[in-house]
PyMOL Python script that loads the backbone (N, CA, C, O; Angstrom):
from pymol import cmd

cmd.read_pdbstr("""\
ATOM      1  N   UNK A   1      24.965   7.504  -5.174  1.00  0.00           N
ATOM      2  CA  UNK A   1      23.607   8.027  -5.164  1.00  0.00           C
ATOM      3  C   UNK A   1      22.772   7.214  -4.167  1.00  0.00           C
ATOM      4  O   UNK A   1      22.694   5.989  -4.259  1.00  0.00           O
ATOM      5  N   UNK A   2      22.220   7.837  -3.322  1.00  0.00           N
ATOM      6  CA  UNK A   2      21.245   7.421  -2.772  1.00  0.00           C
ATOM      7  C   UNK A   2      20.046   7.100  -2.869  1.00  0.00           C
ATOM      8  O   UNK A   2      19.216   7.752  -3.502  1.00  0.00           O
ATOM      9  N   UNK A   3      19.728   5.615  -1.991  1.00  0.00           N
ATOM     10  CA  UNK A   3      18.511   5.185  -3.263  1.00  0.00           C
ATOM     11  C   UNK A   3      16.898   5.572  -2.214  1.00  0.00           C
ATOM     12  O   UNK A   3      16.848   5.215  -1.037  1.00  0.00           O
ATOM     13  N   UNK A   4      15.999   6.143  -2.728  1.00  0.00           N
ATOM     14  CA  UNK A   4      14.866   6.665  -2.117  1.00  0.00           C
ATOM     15  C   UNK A   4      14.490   5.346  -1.226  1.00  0.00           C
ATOM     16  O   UNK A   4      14.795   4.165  -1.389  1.00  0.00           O
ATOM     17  N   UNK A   5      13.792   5.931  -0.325  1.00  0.00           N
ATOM     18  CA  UNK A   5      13.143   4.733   0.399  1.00  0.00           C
ATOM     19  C   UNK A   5      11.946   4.355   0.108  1.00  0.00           C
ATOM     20  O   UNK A   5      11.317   5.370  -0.191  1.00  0.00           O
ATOM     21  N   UNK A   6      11.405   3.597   0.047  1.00  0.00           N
ATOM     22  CA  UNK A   6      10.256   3.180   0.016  1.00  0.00           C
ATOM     23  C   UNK A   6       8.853   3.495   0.852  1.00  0.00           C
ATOM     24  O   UNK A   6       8.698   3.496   2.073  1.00  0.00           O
ATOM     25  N   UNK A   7       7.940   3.747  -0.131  1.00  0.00           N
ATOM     26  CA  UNK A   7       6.400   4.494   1.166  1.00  0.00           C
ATOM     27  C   UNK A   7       6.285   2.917   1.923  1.00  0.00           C
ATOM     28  O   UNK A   7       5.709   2.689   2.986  1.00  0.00           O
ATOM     29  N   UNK A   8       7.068   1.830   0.974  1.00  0.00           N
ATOM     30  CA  UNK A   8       6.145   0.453   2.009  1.00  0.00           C
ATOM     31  C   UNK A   8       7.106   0.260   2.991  1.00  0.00           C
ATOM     32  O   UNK A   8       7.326  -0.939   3.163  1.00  0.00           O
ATOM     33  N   UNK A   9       7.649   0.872   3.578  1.00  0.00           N
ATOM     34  CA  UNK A   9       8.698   0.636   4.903  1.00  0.00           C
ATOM     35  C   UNK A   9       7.373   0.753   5.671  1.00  0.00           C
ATOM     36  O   UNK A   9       6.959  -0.130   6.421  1.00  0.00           O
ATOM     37  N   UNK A  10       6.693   1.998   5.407  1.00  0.00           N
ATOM     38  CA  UNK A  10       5.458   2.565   6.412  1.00  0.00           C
ATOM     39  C   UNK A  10       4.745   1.268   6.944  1.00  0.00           C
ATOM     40  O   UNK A  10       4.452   1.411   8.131  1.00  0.00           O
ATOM     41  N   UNK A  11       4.462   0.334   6.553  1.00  0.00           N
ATOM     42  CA  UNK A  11       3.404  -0.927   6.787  1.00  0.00           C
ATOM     43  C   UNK A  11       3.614  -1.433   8.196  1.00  0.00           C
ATOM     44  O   UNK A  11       2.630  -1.406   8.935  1.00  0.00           O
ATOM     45  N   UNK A  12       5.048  -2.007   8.794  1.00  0.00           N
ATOM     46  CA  UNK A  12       4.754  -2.234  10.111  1.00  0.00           C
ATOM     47  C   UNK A  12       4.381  -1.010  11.294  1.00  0.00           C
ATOM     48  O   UNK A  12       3.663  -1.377  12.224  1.00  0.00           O
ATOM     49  N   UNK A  13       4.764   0.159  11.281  1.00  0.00           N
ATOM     50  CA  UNK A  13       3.958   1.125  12.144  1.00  0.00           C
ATOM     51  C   UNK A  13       2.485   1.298  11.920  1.00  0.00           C
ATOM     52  O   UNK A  13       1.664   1.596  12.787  1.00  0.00           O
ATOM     53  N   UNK A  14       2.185   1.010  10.293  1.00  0.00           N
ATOM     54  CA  UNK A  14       0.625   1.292  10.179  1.00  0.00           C
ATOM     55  C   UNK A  14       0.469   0.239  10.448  1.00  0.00           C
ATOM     56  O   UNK A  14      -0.151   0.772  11.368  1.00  0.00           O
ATOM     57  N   UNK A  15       0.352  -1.185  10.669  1.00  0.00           N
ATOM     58  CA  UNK A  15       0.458  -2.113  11.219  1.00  0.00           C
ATOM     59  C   UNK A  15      -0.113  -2.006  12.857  1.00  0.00           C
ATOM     60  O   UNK A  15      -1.188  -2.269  13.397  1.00  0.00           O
ATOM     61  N   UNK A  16       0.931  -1.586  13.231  1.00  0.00           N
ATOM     62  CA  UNK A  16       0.874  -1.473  14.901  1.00  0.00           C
ATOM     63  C   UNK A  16      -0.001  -0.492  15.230  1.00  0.00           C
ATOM     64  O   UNK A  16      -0.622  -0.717  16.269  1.00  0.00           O
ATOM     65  N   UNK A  17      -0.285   0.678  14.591  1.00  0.00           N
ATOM     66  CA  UNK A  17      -1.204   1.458  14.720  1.00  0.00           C
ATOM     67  C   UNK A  17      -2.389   1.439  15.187  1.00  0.00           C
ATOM     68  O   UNK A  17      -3.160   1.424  14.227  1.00  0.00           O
ATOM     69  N   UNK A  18      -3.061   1.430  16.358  1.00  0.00           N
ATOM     70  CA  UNK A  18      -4.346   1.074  16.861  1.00  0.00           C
ATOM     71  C   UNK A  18      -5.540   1.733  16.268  1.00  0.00           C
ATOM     72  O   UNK A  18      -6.744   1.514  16.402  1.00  0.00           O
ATOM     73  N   UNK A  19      -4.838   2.641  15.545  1.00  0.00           N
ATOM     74  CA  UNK A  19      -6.333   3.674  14.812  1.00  0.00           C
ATOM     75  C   UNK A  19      -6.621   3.038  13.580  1.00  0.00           C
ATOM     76  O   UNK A  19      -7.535   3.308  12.800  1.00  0.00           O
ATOM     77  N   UNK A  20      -5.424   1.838  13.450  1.00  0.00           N
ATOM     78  CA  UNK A  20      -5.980   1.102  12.018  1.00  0.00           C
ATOM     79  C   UNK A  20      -6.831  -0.182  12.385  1.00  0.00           C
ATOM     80  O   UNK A  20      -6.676  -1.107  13.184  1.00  0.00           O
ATOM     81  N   UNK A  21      -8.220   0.312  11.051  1.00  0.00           N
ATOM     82  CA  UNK A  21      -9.186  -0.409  11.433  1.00  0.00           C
ATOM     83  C   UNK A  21      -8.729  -2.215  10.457  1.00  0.00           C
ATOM     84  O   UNK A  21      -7.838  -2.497   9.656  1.00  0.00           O
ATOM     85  N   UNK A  22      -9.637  -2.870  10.954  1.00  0.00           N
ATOM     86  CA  UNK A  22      -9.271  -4.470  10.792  1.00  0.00           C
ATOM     87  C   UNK A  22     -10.095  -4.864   9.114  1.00  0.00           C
ATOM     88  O   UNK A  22     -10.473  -6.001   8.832  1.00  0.00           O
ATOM     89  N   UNK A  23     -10.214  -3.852   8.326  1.00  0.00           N
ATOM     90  CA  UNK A  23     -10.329  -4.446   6.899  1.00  0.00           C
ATOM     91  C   UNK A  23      -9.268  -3.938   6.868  1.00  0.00           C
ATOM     92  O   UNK A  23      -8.389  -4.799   6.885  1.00  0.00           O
ATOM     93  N   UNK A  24      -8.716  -2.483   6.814  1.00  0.00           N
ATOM     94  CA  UNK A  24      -7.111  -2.190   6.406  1.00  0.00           C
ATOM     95  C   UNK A  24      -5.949  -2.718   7.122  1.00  0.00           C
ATOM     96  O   UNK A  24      -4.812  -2.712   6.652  1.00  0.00           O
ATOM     97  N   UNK A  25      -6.262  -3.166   8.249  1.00  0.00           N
ATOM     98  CA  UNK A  25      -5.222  -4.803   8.703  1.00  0.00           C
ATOM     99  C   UNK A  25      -5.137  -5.864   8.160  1.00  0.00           C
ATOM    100  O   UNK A  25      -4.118  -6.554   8.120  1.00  0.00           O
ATOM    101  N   UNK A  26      -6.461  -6.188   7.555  1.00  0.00           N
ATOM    102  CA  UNK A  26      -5.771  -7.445   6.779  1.00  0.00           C
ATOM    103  C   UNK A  26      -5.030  -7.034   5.369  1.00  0.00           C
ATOM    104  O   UNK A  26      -4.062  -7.685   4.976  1.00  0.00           O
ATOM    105  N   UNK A  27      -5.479  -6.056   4.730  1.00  0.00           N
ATOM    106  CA  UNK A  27      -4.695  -5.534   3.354  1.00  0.00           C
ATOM    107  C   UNK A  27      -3.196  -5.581   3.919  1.00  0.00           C
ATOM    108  O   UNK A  27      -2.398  -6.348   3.381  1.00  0.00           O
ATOM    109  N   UNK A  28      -2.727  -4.634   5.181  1.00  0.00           N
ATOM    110  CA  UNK A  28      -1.676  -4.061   5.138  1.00  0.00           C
ATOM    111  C   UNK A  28      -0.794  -5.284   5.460  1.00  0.00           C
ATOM    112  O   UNK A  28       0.265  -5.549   4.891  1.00  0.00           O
ATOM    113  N   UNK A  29      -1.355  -5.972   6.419  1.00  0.00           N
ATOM    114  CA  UNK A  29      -0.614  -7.156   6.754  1.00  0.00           C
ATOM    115  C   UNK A  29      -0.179  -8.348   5.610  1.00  0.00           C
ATOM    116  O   UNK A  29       0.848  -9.026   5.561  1.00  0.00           O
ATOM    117  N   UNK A  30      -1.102  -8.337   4.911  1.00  0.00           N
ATOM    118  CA  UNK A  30      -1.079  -9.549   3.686  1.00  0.00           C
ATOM    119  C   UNK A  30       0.516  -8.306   2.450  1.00  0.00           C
ATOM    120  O   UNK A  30       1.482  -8.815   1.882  1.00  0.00           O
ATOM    121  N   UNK A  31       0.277  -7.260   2.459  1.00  0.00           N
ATOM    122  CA  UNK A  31       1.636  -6.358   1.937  1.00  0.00           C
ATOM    123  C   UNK A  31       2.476  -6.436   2.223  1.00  0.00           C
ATOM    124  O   UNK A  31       3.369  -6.532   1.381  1.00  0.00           O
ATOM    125  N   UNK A  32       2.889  -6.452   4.094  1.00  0.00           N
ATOM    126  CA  UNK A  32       3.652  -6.818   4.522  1.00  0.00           C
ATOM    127  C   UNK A  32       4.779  -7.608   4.410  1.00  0.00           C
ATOM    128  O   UNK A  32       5.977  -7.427   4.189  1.00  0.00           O
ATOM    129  N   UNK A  33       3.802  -8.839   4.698  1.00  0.00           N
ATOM    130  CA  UNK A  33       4.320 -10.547   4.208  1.00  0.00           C
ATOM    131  C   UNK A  33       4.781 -10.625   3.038  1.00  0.00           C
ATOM    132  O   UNK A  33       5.674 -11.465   2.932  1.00  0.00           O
ATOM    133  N   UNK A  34       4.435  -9.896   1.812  1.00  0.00           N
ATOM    134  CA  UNK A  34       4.739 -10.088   0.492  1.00  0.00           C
ATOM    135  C   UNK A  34       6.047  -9.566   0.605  1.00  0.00           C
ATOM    136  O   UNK A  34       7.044 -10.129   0.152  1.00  0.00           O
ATOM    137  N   UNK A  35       6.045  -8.299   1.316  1.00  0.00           N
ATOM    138  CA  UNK A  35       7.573  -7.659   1.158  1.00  0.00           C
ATOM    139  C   UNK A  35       8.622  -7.946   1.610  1.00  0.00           C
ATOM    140  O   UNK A  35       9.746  -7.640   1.211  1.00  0.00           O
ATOM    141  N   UNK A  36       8.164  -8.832   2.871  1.00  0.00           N
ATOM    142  CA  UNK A  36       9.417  -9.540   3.603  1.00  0.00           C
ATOM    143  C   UNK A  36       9.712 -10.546   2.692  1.00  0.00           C
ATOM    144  O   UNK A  36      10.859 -10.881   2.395  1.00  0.00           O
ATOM    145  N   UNK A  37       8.765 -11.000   2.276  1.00  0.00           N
ATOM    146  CA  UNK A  37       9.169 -12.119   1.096  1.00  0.00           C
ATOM    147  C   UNK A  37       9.885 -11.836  -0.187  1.00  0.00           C
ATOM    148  O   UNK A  37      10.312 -12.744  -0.899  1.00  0.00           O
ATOM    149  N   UNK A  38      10.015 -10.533  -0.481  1.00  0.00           N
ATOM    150  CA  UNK A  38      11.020  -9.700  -1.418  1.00  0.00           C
ATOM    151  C   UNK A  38      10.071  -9.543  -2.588  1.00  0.00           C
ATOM    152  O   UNK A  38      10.714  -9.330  -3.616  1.00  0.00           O
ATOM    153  N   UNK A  39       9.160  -9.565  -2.725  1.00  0.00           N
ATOM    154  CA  UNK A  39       7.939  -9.763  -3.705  1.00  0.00           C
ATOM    155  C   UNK A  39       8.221  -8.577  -4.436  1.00  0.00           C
ATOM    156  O   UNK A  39       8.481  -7.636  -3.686  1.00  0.00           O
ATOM    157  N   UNK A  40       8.258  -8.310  -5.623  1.00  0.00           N
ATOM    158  CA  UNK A  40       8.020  -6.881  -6.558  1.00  0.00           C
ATOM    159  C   UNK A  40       7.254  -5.744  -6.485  1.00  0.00           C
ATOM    160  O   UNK A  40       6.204  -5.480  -7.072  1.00  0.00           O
ATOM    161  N   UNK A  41       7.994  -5.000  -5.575  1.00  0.00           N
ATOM    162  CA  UNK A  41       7.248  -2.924  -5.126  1.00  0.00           C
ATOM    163  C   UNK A  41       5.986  -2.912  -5.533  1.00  0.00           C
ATOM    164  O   UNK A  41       4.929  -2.932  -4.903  1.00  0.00           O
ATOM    165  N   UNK A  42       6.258  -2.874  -6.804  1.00  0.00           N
ATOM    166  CA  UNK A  42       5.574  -2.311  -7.955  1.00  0.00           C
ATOM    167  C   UNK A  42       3.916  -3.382  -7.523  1.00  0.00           C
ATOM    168  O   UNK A  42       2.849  -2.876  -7.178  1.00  0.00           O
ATOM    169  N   UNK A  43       4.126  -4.562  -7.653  1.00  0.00           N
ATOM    170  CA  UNK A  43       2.602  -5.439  -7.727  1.00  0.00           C
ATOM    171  C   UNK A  43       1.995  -5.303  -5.927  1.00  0.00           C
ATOM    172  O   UNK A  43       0.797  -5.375  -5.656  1.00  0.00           O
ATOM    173  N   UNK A  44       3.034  -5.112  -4.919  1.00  0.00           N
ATOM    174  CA  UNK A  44       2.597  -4.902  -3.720  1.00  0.00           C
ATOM    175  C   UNK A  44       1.254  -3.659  -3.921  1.00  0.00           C
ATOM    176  O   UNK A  44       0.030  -3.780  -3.876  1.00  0.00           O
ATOM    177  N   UNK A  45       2.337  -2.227  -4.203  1.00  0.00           N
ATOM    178  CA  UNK A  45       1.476  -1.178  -4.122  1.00  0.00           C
ATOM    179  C   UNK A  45       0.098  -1.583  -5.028  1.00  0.00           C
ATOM    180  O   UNK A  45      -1.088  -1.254  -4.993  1.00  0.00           O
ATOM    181  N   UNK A  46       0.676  -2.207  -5.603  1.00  0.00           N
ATOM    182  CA  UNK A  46      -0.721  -2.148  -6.958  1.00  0.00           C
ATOM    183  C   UNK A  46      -1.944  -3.076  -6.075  1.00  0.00           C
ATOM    184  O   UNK A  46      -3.120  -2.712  -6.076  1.00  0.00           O
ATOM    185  N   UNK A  47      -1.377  -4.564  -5.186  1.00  0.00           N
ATOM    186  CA  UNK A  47      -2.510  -4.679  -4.442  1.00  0.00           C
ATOM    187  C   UNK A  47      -3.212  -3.918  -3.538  1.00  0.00           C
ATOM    188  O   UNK A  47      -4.413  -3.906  -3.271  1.00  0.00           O
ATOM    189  N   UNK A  48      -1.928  -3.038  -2.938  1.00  0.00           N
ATOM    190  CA  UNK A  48      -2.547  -1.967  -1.792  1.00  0.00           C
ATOM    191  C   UNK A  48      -3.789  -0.840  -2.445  1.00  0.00           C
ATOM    192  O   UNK A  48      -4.877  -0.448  -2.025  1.00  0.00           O
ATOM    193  N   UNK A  49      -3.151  -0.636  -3.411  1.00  0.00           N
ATOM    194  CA  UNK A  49      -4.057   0.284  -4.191  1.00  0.00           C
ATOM    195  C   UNK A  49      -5.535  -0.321  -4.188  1.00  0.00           C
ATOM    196  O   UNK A  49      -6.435   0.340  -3.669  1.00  0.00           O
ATOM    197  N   UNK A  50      -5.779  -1.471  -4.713  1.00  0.00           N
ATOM    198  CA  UNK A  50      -6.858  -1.732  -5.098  1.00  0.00           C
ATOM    199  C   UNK A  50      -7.445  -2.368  -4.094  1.00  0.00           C
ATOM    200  O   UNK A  50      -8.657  -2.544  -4.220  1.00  0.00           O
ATOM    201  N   UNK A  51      -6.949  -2.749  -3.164  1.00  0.00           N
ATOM    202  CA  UNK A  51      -7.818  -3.739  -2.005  1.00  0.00           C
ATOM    203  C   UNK A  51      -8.296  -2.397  -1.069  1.00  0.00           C
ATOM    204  O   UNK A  51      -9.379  -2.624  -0.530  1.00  0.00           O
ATOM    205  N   UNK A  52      -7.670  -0.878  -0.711  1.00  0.00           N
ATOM    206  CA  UNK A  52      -7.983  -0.054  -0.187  1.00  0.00           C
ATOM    207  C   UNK A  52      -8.827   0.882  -1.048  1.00  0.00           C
ATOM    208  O   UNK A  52      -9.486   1.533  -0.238  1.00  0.00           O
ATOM    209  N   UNK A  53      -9.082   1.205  -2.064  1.00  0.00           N
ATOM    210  CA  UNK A  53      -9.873   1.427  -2.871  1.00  0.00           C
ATOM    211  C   UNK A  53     -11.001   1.622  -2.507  1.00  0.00           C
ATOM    212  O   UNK A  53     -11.544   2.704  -2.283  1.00  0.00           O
ATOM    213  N   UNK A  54     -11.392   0.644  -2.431  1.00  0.00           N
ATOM    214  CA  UNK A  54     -13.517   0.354  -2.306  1.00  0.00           C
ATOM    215  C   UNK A  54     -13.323   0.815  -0.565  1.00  0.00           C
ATOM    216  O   UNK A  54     -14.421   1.221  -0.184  1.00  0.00           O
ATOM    217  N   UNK A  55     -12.490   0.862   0.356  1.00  0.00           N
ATOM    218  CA  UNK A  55     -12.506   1.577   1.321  1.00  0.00           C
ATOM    219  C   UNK A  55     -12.566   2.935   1.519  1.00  0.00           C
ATOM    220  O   UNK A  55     -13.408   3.521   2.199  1.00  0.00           O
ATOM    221  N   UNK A  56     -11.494   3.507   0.803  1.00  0.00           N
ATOM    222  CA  UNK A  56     -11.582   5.412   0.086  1.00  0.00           C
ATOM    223  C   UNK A  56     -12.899   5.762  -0.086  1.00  0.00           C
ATOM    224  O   UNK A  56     -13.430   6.671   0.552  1.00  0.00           O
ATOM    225  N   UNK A  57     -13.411   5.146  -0.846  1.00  0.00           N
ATOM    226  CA  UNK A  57     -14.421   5.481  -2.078  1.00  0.00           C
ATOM    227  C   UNK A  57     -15.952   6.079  -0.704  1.00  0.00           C
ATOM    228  O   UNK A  57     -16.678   7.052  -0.498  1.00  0.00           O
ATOM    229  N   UNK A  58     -15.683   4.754  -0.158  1.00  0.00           N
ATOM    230  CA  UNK A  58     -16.750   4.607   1.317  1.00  0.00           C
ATOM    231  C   UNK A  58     -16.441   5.398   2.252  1.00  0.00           C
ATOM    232  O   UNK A  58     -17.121   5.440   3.277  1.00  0.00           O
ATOM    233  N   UNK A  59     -15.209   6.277   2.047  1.00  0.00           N
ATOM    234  CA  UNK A  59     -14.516   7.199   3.017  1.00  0.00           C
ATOM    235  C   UNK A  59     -14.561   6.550   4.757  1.00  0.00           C
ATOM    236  O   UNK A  59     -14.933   7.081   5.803  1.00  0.00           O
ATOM    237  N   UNK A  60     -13.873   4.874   4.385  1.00  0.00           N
ATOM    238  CA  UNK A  60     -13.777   4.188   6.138  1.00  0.00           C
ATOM    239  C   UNK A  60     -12.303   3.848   5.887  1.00  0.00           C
ATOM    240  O   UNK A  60     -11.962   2.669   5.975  1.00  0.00           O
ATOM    241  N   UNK A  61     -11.532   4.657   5.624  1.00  0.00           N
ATOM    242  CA  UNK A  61      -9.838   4.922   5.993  1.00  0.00           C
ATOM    243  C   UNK A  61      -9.743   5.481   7.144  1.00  0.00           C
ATOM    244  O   UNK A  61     -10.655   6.202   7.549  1.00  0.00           O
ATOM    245  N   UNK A  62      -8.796   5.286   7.763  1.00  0.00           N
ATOM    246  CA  UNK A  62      -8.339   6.065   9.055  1.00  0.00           C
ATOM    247  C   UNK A  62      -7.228   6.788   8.184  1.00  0.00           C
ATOM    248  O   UNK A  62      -6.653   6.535   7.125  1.00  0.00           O
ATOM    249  N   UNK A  63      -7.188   8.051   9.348  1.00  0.00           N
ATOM    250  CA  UNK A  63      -6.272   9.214   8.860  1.00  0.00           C
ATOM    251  C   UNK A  63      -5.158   8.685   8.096  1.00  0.00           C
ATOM    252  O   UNK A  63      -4.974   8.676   6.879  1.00  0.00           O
ATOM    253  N   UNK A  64      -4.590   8.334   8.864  1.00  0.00           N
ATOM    254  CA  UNK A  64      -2.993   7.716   8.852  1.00  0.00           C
ATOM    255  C   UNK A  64      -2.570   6.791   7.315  1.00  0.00           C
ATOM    256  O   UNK A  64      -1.469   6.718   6.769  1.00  0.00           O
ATOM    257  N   UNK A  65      -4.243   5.988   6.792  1.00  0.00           N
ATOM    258  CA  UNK A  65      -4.261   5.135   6.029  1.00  0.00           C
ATOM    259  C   UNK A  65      -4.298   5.506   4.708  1.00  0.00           C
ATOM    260  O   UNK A  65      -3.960   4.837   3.732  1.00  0.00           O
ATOM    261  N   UNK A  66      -4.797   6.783   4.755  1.00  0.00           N
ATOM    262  CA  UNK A  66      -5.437   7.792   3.780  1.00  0.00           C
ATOM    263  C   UNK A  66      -3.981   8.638   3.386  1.00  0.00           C
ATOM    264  O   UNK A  66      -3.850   9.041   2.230  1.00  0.00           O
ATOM    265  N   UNK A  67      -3.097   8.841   4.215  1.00  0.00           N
ATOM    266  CA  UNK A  67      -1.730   9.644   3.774  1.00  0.00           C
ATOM    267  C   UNK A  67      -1.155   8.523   3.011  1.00  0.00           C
ATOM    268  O   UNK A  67      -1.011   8.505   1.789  1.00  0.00           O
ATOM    269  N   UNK A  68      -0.791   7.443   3.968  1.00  0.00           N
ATOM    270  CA  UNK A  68      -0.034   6.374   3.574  1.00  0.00           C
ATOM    271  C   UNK A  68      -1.015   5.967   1.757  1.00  0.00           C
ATOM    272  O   UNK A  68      -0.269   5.889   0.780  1.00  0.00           O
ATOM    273  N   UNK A  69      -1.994   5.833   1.601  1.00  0.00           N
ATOM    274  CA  UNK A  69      -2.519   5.629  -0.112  1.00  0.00           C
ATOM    275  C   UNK A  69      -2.361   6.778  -0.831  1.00  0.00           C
ATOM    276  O   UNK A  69      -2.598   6.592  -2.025  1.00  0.00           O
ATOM    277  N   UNK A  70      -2.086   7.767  -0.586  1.00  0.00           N
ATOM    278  CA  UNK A  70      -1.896   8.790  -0.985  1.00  0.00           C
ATOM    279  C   UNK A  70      -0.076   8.847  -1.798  1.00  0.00           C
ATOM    280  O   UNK A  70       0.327   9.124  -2.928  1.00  0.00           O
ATOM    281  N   UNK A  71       0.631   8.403  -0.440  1.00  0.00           N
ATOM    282  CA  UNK A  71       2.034   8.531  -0.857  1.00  0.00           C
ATOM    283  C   UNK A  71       2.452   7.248  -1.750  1.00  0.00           C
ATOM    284  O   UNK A  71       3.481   7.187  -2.423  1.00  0.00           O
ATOM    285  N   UNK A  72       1.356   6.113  -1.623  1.00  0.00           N
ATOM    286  CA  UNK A  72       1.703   4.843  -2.553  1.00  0.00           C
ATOM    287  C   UNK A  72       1.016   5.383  -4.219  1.00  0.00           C
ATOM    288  O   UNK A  72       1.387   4.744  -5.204  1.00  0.00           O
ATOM    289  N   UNK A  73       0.159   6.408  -4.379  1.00  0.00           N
ATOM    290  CA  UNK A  73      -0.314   6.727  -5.682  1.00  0.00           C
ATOM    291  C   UNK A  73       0.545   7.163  -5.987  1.00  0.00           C
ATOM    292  O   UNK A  73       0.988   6.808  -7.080  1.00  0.00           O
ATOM    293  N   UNK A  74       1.454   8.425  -5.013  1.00  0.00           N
ATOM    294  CA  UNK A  74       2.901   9.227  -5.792  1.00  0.00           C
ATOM    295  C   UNK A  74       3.871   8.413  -5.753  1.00  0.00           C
ATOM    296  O   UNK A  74       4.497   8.557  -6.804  1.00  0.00           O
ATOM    297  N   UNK A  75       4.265   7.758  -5.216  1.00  0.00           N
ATOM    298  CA  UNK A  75       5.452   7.094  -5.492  1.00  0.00           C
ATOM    299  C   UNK A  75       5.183   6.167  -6.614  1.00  0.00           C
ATOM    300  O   UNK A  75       6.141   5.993  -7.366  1.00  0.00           O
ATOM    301  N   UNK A  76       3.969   5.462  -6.923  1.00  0.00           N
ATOM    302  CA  UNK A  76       3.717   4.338  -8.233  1.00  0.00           C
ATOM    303  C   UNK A  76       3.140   5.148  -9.061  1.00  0.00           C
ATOM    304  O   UNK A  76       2.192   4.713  -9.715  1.00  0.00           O
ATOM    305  N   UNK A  77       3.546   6.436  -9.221  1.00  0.00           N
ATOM    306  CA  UNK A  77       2.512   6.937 -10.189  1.00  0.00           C
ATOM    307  C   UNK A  77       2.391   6.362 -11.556  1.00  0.00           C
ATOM    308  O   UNK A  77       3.374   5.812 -12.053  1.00  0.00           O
ATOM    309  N   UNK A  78       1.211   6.447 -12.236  1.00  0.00           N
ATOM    310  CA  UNK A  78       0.773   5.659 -13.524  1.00  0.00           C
ATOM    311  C   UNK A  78       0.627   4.200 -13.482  1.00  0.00           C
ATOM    312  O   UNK A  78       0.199   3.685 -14.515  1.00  0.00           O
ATOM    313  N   UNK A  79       0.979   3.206 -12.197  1.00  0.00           N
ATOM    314  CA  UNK A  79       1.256   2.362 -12.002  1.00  0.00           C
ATOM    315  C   UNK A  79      -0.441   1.212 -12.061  1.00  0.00           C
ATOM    316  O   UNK A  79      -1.298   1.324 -11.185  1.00  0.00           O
ATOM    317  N   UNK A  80      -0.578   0.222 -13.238  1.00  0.00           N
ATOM    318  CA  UNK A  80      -1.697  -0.359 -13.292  1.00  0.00           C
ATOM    319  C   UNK A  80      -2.452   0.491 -14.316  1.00  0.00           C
ATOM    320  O   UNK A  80      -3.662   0.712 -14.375  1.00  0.00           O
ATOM    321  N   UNK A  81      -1.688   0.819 -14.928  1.00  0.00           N
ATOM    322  CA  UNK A  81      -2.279   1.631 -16.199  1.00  0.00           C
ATOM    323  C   UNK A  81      -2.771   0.817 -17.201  1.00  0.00           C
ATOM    324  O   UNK A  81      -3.056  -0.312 -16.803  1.00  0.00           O
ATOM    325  N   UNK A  82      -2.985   1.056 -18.519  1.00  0.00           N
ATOM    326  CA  UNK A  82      -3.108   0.486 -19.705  1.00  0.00           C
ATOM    327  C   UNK A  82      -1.748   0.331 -20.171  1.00  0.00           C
ATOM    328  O   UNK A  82      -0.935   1.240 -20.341  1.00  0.00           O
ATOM    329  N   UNK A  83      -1.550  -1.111 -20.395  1.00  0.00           N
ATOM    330  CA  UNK A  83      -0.093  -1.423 -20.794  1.00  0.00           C
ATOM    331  C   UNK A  83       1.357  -1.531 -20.139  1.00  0.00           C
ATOM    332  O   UNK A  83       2.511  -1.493 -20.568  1.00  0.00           O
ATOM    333  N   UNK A  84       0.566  -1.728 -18.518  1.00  0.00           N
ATOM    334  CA  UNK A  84       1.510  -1.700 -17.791  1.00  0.00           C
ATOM    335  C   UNK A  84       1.433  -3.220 -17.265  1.00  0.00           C
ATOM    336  O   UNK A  84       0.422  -3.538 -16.639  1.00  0.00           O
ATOM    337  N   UNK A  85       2.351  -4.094 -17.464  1.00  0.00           N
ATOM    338  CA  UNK A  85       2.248  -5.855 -16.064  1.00  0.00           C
ATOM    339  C   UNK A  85       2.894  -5.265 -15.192  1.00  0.00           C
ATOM    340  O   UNK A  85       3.856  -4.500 -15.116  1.00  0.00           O
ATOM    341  N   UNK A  86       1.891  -5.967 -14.284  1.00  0.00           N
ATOM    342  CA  UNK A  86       2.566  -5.923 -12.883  1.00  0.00           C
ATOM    343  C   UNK A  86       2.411  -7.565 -12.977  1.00  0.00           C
ATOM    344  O   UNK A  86       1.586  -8.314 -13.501  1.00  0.00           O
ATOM    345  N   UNK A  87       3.619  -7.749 -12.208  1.00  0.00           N
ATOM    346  CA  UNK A  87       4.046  -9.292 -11.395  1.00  0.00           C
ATOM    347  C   UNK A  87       3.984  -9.699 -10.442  1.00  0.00           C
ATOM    348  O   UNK A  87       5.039  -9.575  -9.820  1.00  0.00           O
ATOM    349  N   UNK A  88       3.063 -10.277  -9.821  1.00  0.00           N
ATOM    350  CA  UNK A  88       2.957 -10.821  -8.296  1.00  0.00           C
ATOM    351  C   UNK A  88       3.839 -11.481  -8.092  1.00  0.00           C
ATOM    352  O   UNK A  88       3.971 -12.012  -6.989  1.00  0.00           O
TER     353      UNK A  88
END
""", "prot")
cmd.dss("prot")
cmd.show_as("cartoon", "prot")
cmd.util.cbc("prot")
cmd.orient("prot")
């Protein structure tokens, strides 16, 4: 069986991405680092989630940034719920 890939592969192209603005560079980059570091999916997305958040809300996502949070809500769905740890 083949195992799904991950939406956080996406981070070094959104990374390199020039249409990404420099509050969602430092989120994506600080995700990054965690993942090369083998850090747990699950607490990555959950920072991505929430550090891009108060950006959504203000609608100052770039396109690209806005798919990519989109595909980290479906892939973690329920994720940071009531009764859920996440582990940094």
């Amino acid at each position: 069986m083949k195992r799904k890939e991950s939406v956080l592969s996406q981070l070094p192209a959104l990374i390199a991405d020039p249409t990404t603005t420099g509050p969602e560079l430092e989120i994506l980059k600080h995700a990054e680092e965690r993942r090369q570091k083998g850090n747990n999916e699950e607490g990555i997305a959950y920072e991505i989630r929430t550090g891009l958040q108060p950006l959504a809300i203000g609608q100052k996502l770039s396109p690209k940034v806005v798919d990519f949070l989109t595909q980290v809500a479906a892939q973690y769905l329920g994720m940071g719920n009531r009764g859920n740890i996440i582990f940094y």
